[in-house]
Backbone bond lengths (Angstrom), bond angles and torsions (degrees), N, CA, C in turn:
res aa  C-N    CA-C-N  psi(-1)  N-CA   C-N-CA  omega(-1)  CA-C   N-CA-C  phi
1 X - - - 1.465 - - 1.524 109.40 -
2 X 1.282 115.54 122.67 1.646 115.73 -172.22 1.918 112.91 -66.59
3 X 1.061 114.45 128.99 1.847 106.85 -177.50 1.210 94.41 -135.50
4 X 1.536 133.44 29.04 1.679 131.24 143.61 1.494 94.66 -114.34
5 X 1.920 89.58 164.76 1.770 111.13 163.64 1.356 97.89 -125.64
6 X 1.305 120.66 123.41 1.761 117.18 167.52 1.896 100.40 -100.56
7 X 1.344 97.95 135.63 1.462 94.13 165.80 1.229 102.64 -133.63
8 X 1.746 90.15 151.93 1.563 99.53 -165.18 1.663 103.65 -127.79
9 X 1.104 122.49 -163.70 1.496 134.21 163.70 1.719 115.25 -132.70
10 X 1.105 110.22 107.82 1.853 110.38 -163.01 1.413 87.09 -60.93
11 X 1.546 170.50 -95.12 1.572 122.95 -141.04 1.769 89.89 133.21
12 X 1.319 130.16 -15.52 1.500 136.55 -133.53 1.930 72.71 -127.36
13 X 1.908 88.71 162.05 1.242 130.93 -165.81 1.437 82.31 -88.91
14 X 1.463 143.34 -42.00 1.027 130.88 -157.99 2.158 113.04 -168.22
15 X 1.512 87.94 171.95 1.496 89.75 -178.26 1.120 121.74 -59.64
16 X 1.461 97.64 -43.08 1.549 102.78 -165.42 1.616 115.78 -72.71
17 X 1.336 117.10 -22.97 1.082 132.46 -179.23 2.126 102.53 -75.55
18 X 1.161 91.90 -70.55 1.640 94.79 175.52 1.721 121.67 -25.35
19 X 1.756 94.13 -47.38 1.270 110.17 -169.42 1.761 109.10 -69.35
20 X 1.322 104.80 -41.82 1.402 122.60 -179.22 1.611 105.43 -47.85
21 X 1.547 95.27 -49.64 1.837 98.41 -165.33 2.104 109.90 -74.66
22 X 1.720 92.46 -44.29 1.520 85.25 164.66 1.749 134.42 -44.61
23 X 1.155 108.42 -31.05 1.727 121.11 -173.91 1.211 100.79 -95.37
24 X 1.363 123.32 -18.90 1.969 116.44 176.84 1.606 98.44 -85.73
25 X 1.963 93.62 112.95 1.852 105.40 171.90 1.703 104.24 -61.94
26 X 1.295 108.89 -12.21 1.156 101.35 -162.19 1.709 111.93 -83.39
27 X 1.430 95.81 -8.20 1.594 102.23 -170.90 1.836 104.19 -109.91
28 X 1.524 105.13 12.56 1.221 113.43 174.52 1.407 129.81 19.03
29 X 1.725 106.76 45.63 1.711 133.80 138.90 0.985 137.63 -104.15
30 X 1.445 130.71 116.66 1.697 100.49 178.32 1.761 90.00 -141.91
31 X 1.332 100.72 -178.84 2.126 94.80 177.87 1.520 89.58 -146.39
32 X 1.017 121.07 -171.87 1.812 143.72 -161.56 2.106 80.64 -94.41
33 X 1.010 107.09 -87.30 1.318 114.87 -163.12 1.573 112.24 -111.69
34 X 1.293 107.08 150.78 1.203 140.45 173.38 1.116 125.76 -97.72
35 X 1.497 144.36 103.02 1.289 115.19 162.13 1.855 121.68 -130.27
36 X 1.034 96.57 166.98 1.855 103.37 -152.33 1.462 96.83 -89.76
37 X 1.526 126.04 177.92 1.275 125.53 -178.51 1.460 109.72 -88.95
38 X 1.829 121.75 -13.39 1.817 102.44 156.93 1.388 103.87 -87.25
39 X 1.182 138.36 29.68 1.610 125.24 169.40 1.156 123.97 89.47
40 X 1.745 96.01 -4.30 2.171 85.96 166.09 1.461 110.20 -93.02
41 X 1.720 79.42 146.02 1.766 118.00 -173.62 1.474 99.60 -90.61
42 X 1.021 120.09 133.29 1.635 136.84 -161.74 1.811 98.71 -126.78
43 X 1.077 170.07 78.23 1.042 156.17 115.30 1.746 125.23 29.08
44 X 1.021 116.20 102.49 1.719 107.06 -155.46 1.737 84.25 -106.15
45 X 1.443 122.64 -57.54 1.159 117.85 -154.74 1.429 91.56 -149.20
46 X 1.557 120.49 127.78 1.269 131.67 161.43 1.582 126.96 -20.75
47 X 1.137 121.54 122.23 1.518 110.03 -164.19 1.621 100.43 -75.35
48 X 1.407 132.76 -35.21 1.429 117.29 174.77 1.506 104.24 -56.04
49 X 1.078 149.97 -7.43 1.413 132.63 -178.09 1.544 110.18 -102.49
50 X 1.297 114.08 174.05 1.574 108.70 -179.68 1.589 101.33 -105.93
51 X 1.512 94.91 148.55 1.977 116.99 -176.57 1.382 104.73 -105.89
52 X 1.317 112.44 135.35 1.015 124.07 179.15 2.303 115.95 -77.71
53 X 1.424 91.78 50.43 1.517 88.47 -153.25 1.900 104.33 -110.27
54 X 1.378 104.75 -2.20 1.448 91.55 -162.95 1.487 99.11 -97.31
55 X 1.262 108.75 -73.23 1.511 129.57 163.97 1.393 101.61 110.90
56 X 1.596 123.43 -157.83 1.325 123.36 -177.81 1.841 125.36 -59.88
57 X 1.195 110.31 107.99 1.268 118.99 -175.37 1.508 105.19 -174.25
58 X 1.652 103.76 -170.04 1.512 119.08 176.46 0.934 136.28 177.71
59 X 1.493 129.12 147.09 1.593 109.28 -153.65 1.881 94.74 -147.19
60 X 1.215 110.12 147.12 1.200 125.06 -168.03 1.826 116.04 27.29
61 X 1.099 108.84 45.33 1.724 125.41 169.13 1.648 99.50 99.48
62 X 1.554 116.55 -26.21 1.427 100.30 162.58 1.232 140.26 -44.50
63 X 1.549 131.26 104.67 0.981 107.75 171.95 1.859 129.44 -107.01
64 X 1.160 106.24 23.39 1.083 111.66 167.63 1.355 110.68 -132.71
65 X 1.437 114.30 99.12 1.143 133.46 -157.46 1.792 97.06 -76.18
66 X 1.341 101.81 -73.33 1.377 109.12 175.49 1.427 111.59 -11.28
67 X 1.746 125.89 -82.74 1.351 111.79 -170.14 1.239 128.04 -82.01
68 X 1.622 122.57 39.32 1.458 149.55 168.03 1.623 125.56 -114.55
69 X 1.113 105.99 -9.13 1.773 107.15 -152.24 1.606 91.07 -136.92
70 X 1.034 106.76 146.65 1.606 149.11 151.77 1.391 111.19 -48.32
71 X 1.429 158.59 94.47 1.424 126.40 169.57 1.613 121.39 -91.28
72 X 1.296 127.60 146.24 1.840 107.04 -164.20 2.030 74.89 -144.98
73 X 1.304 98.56 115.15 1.554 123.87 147.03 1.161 146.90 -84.26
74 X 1.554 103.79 102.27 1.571 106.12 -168.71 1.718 100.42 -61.40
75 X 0.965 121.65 158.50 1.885 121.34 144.70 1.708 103.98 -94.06
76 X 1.613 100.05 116.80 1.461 99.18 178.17 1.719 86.77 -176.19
77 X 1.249 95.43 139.54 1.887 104.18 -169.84 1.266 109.62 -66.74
78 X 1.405 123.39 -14.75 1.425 130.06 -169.55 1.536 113.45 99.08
79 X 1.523 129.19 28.50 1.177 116.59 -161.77 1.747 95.14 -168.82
80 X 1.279 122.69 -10.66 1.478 119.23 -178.46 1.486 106.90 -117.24
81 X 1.303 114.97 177.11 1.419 120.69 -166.92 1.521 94.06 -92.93
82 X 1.593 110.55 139.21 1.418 118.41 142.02 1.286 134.03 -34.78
83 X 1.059 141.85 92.12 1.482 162.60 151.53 1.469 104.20 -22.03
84 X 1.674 121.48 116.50 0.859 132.65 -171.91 1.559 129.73 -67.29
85 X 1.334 110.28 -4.37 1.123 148.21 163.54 1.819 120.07 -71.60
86 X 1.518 113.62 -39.33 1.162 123.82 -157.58 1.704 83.31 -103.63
87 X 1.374 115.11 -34.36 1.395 97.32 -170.65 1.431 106.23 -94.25
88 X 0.808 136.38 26.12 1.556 144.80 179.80 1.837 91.23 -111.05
89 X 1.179 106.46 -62.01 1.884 97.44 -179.92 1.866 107.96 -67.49
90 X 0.701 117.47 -13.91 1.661 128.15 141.85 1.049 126.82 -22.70
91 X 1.285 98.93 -87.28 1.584 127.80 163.04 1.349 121.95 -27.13
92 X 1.548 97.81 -68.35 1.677 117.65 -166.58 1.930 86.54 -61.86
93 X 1.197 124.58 -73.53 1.511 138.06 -171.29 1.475 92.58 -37.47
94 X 1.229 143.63 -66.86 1.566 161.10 -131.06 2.053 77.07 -74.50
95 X 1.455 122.47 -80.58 1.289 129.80 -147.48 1.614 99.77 -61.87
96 X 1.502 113.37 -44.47 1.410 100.63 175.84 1.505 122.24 -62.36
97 X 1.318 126.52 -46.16 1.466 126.89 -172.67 1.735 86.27 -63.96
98 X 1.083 137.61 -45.65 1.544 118.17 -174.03 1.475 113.59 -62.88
99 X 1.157 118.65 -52.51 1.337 125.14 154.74 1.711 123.87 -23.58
100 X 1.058 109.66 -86.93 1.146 124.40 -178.38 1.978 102.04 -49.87
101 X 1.252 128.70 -57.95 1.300 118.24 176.61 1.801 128.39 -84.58
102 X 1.377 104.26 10.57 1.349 109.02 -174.12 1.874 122.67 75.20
103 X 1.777 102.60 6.26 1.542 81.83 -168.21 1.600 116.99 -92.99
104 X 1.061 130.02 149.76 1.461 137.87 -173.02 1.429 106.27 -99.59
105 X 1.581 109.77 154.63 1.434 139.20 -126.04 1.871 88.97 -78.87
106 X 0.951 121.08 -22.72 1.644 109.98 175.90 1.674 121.91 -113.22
107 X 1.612 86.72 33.52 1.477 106.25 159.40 1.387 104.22 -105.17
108 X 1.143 123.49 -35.76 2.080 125.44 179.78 1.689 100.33 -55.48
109 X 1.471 106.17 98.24 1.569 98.46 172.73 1.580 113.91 -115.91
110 X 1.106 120.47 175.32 1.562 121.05 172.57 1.662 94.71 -74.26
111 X 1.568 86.05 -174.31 2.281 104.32 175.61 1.422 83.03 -103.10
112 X 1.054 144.52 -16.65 1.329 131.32 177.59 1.943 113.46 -83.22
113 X 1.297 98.18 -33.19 1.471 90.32 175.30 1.742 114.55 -73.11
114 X 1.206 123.87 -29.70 1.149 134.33 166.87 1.837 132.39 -64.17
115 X 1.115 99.93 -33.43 1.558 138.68 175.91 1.721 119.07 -106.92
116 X 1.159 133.99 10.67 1.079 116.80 -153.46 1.781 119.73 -66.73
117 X 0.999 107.27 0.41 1.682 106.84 175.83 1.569 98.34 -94.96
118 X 1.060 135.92 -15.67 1.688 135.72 -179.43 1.454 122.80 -103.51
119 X 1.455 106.98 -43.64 1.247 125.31 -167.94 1.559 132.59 -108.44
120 X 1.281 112.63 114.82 2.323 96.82 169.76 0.984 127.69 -102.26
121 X 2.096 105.67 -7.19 1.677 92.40 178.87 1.343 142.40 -81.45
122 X 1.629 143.97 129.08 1.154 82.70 45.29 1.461 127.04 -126.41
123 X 1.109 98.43 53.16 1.822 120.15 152.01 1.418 118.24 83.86
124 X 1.138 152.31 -174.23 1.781 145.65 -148.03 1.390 85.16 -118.80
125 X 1.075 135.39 5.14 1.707 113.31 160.94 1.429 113.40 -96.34
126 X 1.812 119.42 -22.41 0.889 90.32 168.26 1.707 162.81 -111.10
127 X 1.404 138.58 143.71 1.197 133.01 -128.79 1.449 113.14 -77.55
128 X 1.503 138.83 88.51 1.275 150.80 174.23 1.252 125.11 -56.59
129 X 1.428 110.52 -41.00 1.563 124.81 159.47 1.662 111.38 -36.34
130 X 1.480 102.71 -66.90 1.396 107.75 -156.13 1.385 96.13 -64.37
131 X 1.621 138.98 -11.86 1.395 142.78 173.45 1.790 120.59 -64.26
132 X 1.658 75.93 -47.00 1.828 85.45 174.97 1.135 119.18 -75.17
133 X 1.688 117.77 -29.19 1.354 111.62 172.98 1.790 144.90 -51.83
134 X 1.982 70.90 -14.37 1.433 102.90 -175.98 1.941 118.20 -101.59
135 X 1.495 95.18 -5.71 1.464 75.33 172.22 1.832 101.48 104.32
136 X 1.695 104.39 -8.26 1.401 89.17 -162.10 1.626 101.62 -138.50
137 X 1.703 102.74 37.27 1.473 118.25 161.68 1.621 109.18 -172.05
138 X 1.135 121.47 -150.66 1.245 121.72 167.39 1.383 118.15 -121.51
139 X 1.378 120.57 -163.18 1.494 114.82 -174.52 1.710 98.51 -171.99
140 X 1.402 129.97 123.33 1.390 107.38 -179.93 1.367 107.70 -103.84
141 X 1.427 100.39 153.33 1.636 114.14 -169.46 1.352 109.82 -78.29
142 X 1.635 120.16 137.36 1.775 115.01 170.33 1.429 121.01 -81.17
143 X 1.206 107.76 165.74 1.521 120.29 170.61 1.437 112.13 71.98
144 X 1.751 120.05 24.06 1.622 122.52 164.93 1.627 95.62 -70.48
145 X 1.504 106.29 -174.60 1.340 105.82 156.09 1.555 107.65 -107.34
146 X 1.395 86.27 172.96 1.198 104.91 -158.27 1.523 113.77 -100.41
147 X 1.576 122.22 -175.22 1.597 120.60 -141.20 1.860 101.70 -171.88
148 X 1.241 95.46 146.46 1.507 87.35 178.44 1.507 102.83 -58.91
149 X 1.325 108.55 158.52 1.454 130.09 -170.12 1.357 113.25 -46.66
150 X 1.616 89.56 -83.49 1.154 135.01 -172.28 1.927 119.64 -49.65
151 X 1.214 89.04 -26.95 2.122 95.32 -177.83 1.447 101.62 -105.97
152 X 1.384 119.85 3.49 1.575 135.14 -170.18 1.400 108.01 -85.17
153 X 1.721 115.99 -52.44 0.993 179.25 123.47 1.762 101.96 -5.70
154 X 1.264 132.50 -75.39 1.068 158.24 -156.65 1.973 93.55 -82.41
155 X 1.557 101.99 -49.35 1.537 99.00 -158.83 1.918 88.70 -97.36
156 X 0.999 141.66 -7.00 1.640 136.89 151.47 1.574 108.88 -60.74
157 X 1.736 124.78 -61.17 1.157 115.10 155.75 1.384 113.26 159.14
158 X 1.455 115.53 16.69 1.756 125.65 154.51 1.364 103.50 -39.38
159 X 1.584 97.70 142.80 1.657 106.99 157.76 1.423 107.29 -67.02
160 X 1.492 98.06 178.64 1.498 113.67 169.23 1.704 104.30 -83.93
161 X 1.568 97.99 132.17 1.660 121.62 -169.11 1.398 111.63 -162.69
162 X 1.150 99.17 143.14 1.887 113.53 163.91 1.400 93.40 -26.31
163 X 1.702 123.08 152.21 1.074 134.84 -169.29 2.063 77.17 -90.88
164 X 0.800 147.07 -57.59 1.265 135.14 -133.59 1.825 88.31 -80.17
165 X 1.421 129.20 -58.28 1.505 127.72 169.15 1.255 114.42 -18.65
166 X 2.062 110.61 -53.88 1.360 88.27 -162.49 1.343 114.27 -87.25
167 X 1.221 109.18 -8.60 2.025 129.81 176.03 1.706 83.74 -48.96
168 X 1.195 131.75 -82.53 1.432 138.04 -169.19 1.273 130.63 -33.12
169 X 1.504 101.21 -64.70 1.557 106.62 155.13 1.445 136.77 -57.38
170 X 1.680 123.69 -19.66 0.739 120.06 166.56 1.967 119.61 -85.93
171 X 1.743 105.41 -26.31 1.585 81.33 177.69 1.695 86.95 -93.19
172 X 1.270 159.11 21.33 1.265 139.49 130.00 1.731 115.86 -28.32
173 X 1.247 92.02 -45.07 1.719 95.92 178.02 1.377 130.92 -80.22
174 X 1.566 98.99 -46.48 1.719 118.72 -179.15 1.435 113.36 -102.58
175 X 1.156 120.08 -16.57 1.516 98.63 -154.58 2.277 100.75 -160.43
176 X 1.983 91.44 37.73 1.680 105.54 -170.55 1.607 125.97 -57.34
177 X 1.708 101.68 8.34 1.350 121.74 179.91 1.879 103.84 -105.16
178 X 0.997 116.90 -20.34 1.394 119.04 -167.21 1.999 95.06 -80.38
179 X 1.645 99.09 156.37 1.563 119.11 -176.42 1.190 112.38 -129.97
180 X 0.942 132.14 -162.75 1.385 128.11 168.21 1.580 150.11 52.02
181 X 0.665 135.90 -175.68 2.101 130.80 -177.53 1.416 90.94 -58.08
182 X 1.515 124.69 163.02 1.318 123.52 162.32 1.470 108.69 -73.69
183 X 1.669 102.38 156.87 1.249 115.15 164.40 1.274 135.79 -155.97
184 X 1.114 146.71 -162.01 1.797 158.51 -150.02 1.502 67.29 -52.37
185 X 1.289 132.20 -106.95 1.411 137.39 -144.58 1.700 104.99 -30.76
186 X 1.505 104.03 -68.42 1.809 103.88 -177.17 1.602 106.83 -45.49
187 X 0.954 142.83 -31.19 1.077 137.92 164.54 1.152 138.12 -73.62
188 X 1.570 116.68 -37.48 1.750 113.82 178.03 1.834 90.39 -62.55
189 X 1.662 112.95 -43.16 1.289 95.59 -149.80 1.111 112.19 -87.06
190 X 1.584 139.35 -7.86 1.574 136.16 147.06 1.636 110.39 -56.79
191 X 1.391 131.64 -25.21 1.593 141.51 178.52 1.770 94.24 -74.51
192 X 1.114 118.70 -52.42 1.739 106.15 164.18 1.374 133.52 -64.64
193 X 1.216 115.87 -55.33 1.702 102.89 160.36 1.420 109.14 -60.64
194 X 1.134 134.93 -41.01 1.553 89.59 177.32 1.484 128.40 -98.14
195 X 1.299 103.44 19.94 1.995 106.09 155.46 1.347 96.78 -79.23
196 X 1.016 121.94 -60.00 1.450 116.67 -179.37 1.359 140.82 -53.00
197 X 1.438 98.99 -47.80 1.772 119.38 171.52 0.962 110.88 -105.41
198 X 1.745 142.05 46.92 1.586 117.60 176.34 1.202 124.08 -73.49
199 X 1.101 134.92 169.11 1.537 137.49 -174.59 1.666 100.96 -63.30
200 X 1.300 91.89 127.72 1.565 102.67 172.56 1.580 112.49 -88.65
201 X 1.443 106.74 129.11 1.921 114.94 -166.47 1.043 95.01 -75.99
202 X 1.457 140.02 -24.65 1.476 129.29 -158.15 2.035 85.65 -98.39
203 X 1.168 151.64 -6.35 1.712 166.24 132.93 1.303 105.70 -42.80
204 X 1.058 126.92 -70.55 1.103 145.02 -133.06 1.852 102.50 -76.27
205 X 1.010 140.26 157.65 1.655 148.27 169.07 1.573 105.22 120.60
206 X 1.159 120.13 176.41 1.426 145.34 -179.63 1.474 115.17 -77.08
């Protein structure tokens, strides 16, 4: 039974193209859902079955993401803003698949949090906040104290990675304005998600 959502951004000039490459076995990708830049949700592959959408990665000791997770595809080239339209059918799509499978809001991860040495989508434009606000991700709180990075990081539910990878991937997600070495901030706020979100043992395995 899947209890992650990975969302990604298919990478393509366009829908029709994205859509084309998801349904070719021969190009051995496909995800649960599709959705377009006015917000229709397209159904690619039955959510009881497994999608060929995550690939090598892992998230809170999972390592086979694929036959655990949900996959939901934005159409977006990798470089423009989400359409307020597309993230609203997001939304609506995002609460039912949680619904319907029981998974909670700091199971919805990017392909980059799962992947972070391969992967960025779905990329520093898009808005995660406005997800958590909703109930249908997380968000970490400022001004906790702070914690080594890296076991902060590790016990929320990054794979094991170069300390500097997972520094990246994580302000890719939280913090896509920040530069530099990590610091006080990258740290209190990986030390809050994972007081808050640690990997659940009864989640957690292959």
């Amino acid at each position: 039974m899947p209890d992650i959502v990975v969302l990604h951004y298919t990478g393509m000039p366009t829908l029709a193209e994205a859509r084309t490459r998801l349904c070719d076995p021969a190009a051995e990708v496909s995800a649960h859902w599709l959705i377009a830049e006015d917000g229709t949700a397209e159904q690619l592959v039955d959510e009881g079955m497994r999608a060929w959408h995550a690939g090598e990665g892992a998230w809170g000791g999972v390592t086979d993401v694929n036959s655990r997770s949900i996959g939901i595809e934005l159409a977006n080239p990798g470089d423009a803003p989400f359409p307020e339209p597309q993230m609203r059918g997001l939304e609506t799509l995002l609460a039912a698949v949680m619904a319907r499978h029981g998974i909670p809001p700091e199971r919805v991860i990017a392909h980059s949090d799962m992947a972070p040495a391969r992967k960025r989508d779905p990329g520093p434009r898009f808005d995660w906040r406005r997800l958590a606000v909703q109930g249908l991700s997380v968000w970490p709180r400022p001004g906790g104290r702070d914690a080594p990075l890296v076991p902060s990081l590790r016990a929320f539910g990054y794979p094991d990675a170069a300390p500097q990878i997972l520094l990246a991937a994580f302000r890719l997600r939280f913090r896509p304005w920040a530069d530099g070495p990590e610091d006080g901030v990258d740290r209190a706020l990986a030390a809050d998600l994972a007081r808050r979100f640690p990997v659940d043992a009864g989640r957690a395995g292959a």
